[in-house]
C-alpha positions as CSV (number, residue, x, y, z in Angstrom):
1,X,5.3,184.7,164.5
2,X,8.1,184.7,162.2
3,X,6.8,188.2,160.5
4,X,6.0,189.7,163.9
5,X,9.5,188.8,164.2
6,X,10.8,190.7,161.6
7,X,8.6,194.0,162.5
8,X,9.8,193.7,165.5
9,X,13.6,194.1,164.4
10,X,12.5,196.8,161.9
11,X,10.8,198.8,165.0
12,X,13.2,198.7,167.8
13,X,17.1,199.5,167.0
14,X,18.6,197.0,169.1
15,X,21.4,194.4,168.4
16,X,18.9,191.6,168.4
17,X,15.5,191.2,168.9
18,X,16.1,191.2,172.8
19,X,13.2,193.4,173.0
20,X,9.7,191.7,172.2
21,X,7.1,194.2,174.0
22,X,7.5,198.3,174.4
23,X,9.2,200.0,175.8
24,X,5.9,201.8,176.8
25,X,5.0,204.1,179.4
26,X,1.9,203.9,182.0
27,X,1.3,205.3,185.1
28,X,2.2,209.3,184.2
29,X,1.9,211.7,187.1
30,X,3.6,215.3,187.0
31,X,6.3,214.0,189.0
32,X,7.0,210.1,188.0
33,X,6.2,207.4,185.1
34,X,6.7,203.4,184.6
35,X,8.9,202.3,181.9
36,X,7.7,199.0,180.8
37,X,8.8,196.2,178.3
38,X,8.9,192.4,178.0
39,X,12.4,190.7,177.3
40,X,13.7,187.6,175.5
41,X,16.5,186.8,177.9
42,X,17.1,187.1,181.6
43,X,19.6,189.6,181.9
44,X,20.7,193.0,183.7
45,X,18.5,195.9,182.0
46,X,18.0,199.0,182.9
47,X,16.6,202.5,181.7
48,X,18.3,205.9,181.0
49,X,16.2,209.0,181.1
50,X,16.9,212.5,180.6
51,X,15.0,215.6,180.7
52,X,15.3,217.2,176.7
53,X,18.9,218.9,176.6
54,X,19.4,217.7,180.3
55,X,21.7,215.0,181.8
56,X,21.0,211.1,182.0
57,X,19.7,209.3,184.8
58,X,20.2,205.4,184.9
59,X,17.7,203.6,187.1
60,X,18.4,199.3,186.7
61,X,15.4,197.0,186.4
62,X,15.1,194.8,189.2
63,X,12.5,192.4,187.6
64,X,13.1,189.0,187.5
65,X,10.8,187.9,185.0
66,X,10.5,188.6,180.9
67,X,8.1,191.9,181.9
68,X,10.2,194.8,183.7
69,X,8.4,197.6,185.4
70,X,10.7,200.1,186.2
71,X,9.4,203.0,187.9
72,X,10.6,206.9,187.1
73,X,10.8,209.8,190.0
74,X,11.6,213.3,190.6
75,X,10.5,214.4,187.6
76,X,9.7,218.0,186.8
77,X,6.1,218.4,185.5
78,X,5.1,219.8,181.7
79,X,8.3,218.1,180.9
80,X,9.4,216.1,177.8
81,X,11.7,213.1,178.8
82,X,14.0,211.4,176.5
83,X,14.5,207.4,177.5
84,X,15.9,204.0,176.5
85,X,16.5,201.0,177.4
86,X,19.1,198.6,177.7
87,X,21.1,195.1,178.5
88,X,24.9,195.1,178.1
89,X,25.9,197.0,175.1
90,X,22.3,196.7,173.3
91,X,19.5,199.8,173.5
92,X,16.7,200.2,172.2
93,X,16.1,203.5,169.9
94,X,15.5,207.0,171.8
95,X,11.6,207.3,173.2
96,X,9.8,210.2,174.7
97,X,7.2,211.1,177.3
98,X,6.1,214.6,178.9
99,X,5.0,214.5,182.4
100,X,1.7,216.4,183.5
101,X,1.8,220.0,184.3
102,X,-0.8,222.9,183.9
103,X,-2.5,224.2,181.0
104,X,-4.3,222.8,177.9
105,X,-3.8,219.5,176.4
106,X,-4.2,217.0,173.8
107,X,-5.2,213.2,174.3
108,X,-6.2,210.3,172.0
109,X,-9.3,207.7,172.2
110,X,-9.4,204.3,170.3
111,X,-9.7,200.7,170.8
112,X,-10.7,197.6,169.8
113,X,-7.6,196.7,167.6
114,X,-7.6,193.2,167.5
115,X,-7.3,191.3,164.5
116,X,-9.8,188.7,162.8
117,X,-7.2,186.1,161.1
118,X,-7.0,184.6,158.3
119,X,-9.4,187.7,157.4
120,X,-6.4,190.6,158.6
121,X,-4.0,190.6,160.8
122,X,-3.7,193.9,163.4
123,X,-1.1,194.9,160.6
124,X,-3.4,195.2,157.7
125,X,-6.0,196.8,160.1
126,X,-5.2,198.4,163.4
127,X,-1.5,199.6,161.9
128,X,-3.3,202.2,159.5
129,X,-5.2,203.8,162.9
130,X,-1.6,203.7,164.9
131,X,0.6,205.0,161.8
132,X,-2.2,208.2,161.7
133,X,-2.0,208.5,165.5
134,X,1.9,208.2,165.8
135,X,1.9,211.3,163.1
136,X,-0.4,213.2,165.7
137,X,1.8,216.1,167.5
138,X,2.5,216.2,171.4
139,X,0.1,213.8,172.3
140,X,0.3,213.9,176.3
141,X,-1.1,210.5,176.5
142,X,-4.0,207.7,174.8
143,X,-6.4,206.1,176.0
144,X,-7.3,202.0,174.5
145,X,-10.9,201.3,175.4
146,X,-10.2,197.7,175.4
147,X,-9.6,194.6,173.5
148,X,-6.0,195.4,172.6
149,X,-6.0,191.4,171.5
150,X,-8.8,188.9,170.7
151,X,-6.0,185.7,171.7
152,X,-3.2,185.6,174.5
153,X,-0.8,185.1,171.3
154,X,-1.7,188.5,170.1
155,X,0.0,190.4,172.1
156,X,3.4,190.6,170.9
157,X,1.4,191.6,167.4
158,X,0.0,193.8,169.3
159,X,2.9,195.8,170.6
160,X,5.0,195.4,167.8
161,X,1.9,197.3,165.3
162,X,1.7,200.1,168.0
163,X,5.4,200.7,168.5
164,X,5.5,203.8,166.9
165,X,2.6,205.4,168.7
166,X,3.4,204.2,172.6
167,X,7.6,205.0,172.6
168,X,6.9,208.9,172.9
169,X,3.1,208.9,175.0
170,X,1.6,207.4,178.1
171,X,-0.8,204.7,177.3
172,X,-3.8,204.6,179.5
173,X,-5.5,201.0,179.2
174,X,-9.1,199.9,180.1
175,X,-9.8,195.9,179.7
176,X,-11.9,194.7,177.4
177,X,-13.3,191.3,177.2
178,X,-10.5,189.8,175.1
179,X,-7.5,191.1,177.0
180,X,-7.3,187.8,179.9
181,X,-7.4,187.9,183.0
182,X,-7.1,191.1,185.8
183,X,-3.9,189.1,186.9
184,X,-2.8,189.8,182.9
185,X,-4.2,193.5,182.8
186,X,-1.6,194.2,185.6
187,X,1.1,192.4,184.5
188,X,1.4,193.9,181.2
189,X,0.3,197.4,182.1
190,X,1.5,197.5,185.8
191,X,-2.0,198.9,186.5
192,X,-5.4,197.2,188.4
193,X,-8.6,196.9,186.3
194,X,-9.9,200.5,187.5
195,X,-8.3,203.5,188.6
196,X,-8.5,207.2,188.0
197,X,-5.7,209.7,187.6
198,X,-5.5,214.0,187.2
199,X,-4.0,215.3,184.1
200,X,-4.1,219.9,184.5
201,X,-7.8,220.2,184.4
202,X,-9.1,217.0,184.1
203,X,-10.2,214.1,185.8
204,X,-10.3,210.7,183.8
205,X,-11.9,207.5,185.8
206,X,-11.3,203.7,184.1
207,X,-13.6,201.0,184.8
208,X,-14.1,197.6,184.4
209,X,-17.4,196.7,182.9
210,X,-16.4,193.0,182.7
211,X,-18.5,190.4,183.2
212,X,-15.9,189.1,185.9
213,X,-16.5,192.6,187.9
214,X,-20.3,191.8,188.5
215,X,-19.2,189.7,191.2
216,X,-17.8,192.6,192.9
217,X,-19.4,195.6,191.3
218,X,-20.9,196.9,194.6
219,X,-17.5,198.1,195.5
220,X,-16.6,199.0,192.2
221,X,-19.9,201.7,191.8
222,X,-19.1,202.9,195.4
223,X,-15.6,204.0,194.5
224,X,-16.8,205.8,191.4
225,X,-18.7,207.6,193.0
226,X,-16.3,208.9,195.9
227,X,-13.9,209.1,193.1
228,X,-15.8,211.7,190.7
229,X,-16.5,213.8,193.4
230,X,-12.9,215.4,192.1
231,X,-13.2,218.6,192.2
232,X,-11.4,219.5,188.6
233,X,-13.3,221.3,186.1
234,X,-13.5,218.5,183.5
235,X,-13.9,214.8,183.8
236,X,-13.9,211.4,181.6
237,X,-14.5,208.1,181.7
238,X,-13.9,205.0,179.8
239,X,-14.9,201.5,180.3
240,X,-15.1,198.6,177.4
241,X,-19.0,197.8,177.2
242,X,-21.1,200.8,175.9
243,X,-24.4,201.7,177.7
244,X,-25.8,202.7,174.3
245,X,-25.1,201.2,170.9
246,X,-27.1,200.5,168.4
247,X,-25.0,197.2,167.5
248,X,-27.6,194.4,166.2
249,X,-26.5,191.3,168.9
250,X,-27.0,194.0,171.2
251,X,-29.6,196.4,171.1
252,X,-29.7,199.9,172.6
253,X,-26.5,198.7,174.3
254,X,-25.5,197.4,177.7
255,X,-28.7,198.3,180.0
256,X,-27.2,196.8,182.9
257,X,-24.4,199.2,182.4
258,X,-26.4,202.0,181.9
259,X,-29.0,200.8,185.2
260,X,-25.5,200.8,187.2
261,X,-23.2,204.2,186.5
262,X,-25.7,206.0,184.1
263,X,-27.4,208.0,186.9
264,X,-24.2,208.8,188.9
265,X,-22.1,209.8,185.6
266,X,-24.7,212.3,185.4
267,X,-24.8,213.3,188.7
268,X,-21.3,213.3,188.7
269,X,-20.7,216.7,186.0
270,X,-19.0,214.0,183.8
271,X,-18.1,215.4,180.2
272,X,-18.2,212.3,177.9
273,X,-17.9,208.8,178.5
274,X,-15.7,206.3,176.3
275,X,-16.5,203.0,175.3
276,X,-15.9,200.1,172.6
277,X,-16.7,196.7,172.4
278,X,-19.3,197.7,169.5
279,X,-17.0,198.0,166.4
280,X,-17.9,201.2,165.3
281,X,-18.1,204.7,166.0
282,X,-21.3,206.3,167.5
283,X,-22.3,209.4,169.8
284,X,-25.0,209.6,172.0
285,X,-26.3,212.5,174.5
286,X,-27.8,211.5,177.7
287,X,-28.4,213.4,181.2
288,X,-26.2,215.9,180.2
289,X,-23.1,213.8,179.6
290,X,-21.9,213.0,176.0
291,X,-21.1,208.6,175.2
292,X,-18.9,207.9,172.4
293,X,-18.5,204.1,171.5
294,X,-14.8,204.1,169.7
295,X,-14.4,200.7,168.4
296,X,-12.9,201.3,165.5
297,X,-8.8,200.6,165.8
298,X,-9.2,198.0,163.6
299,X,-11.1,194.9,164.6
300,X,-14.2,193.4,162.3
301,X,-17.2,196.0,161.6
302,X,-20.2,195.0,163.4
303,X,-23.8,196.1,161.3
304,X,-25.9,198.6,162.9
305,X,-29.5,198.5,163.6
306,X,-31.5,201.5,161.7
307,X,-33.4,201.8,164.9
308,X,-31.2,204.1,167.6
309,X,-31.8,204.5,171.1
310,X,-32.9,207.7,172.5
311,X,-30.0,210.5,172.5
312,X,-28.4,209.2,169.1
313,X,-25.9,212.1,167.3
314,X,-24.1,210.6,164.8
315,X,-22.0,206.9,163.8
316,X,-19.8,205.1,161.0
317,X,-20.2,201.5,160.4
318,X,-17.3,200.7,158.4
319,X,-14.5,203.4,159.3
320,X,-11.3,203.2,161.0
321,X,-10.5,205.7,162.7
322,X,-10.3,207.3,166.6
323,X,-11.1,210.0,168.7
324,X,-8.9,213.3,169.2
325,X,-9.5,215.0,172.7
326,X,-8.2,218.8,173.0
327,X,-8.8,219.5,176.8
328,X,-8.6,222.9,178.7
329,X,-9.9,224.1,181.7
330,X,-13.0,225.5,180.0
331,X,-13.9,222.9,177.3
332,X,-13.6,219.7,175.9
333,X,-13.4,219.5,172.0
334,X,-14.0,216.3,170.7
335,X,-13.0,215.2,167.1
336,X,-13.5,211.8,165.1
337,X,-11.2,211.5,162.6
338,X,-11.7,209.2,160.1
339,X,-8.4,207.0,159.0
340,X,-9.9,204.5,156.3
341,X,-13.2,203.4,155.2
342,X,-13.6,199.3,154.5
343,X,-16.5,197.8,152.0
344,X,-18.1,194.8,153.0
345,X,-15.6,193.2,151.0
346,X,-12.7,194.2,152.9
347,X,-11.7,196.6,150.6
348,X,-10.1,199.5,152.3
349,X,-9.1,203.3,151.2
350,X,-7.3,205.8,153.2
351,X,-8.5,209.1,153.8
352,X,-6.8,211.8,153.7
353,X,-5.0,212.6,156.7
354,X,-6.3,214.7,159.7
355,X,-10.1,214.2,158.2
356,X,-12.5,214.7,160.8
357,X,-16.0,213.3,160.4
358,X,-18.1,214.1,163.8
359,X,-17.1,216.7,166.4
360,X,-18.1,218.6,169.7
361,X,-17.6,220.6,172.1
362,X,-18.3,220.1,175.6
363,X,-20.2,222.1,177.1
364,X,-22.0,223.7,174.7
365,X,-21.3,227.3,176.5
366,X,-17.9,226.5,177.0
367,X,-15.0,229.5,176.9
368,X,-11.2,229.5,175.9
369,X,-9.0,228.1,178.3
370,X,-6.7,229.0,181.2
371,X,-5.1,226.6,183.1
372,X,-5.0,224.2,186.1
373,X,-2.9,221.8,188.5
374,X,-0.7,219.2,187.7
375,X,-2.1,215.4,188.4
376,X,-1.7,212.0,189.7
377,X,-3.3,208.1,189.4
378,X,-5.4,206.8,191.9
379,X,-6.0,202.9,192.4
380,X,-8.6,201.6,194.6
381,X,-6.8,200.7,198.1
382,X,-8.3,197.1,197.7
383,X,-6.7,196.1,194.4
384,X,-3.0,197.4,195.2
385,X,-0.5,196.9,197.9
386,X,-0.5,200.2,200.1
387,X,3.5,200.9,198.6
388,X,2.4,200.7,195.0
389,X,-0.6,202.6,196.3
390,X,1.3,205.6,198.0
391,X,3.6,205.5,194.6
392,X,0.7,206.4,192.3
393,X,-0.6,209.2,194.7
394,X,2.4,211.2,194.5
């Protein structure tokens, strides 16, 4: 704790380390954001914003625990945002996020960043992928397919090794089976287990695949499938358990997955689906809809069977890496770029950045882009108060 410590100091400007978590940003619409971080101290915070070269907002935190959610509004969409945040006469450094507008985009895909200690901390591991995705340019936001920790006491090594990447994009998180419980999910990200959101011309859906969701799942796969009937050109979704993998304590992947969304992700027009949980990287092509498992942000390599199941593309074992998303209208590209390979061993070298090692484009006929309408998050009705509810619709 004591080095985590010392990161921490290194990564956030402020008079002490007052700041242990973020700040981070969830929740992005064209018109509104949450600000969140965790504190040391109860105290008066607060957050100033700014559009670029425009004046400064203050809006106060009225949390009264260490984790403040502080909600954004009347923003102007395809906007870049300046923000900090504050207690007295301490501030963290200068952040950035861009709200949602119209037109093409670039997102990021990775997960499964926890560490395996004594082995590696998320330092020695997940900080390579985060230092290659925090270089990336105008990132609107990323999405973590799960298991951000493997341990509650993670976290704030969590947070600390991803700094750099979540002060200027919106995260988007999906739990994994590592990251607690749902009451934990929404605490730290101010979001329920599954919920969709529009960003321009696509549609992304997050599920929980869970074993904790099984108990419930009926009303889960009913709101997918109202929810994908969105009537944007392009949709996404990610969820933590791949429906195919070709990961050895799991072969050909999660069936009952696959028995339960499969059929309507097809149905659905869905472009690609994003997963984890396996720690690898692997594409598959079923009913028309492309799966990538992205479990490669730094947590131990899992072997591979030789055998694959039907609609296998291409995979790396022992790479970090993740999963750069350039969305338009009209297409979908869909690039894995490679950050490090690792020997059985643990030995790791770097690759050189920006090397990409699989890509596609989605669909295959697909044209250039124009553009199309600025978006907003959608929780189920059932997981959220209706005022939280009626916040995210806006």
């Amino acid at each position: 704790m004591a080095a985590v410590a010392v990161l921490l100091a290194l990564l956030l400007p402020v008079a002490d380390a007052a700041v242990v978590w973020g700040p981070y940003v969830t929740n992005t619409t064209g018109n509104s954001t949450v600000v969140t971080w965790k504190s040391i101290e109860e105290a008066e915070w607060w957050v100033d914003y700014a559009p670029e070269g425009g004046e400064t907002y203050r809006i106060p935190s009225s949390g009264a625990g260490p984790i403040h959610h502080v909600l954004l509004t009347g923003l102007t969409p395809a906007t870049t945002y300046r923000y900090r945040v504050g207690t007295g006469n301490e501030t963290t450094g200068d952040c950035r996020f861009r709200t949602f507008g119209d037109g093409a985009f670039t997102c990021i895909v990775y997960g499964d960043t926890r560490a395996q200690k004594p082995f590696f901390t998320q330092t020695e591991r997940h900080g390579l992928v985060a230092e290659r995705i925090a270089a990336e340019a105008d990132i609107l936001f990323v999405v973590h397919t799960g298991d951000f920790v493997c341990e509650e006491e993670e976290w704030d090594e969590f947070f600390a090794v991803a700094g750099p990447v979540l002060r200027n994009t919106t995260l988007v998180p999906v739990a994994g089976n590592h990251d607690g419980s749902t009451e934990t999910f929404s605490a730290v990200f101010d979001l329920p287990p599954y919920y969709s959101f529009d960003a321009g011309s696509l549609h992304v859906t997050v599920l929980d695949s869970n074993d904790r969701a099984w108990a419930d799942m009926v009303t889960q796969t009913a709101w997918l499938e109202s929810d994908l009937a969105s009537p944007l050109p392009r949709k996404i979704v990610a969820f933590h358990h791949p429906p195919f993998s070709s990961d050895r304590k799991h072969p050909g992947g999660d069936r009952a997955i696959r028995a339960e969304w499969c059929d309507i992700l097809s149905r659905s027009g869905v472009d690609a689906v994003f997963s984890a949980h396996t720690h690898a990287y692997e594409r598959y092509r079923a009913g028309g809809t492309e799966y990538l498992v992205v479990g490669c942000g730094g947590a131990p390599f899992y072997a591979l069977a030789e055998e694959k199941p039907e609609g296998y593309l291409a995979g790396h074992r022992q790479t970090l890496g993740y999963v750069r998303v350039i969305v338009s209208p009209e297409s979908i590209d869909l690039e894995m770029v490679a950050v490090a390979e690792v020997t059985e061993d643990g030995e790791v070298t770097m690759c050189p950045a920006g090397t990409v090692i699989d890509a596609v484009r989605l669909p295959a006929d697909a044209a250039p882009p124009p553009e199309a309408p600025v978006g907003r998050w959608v929780v189920p009705a059932a997981l959220l108060g209706g005022a939280a509810l009626s916040r995210l619709r806006r």
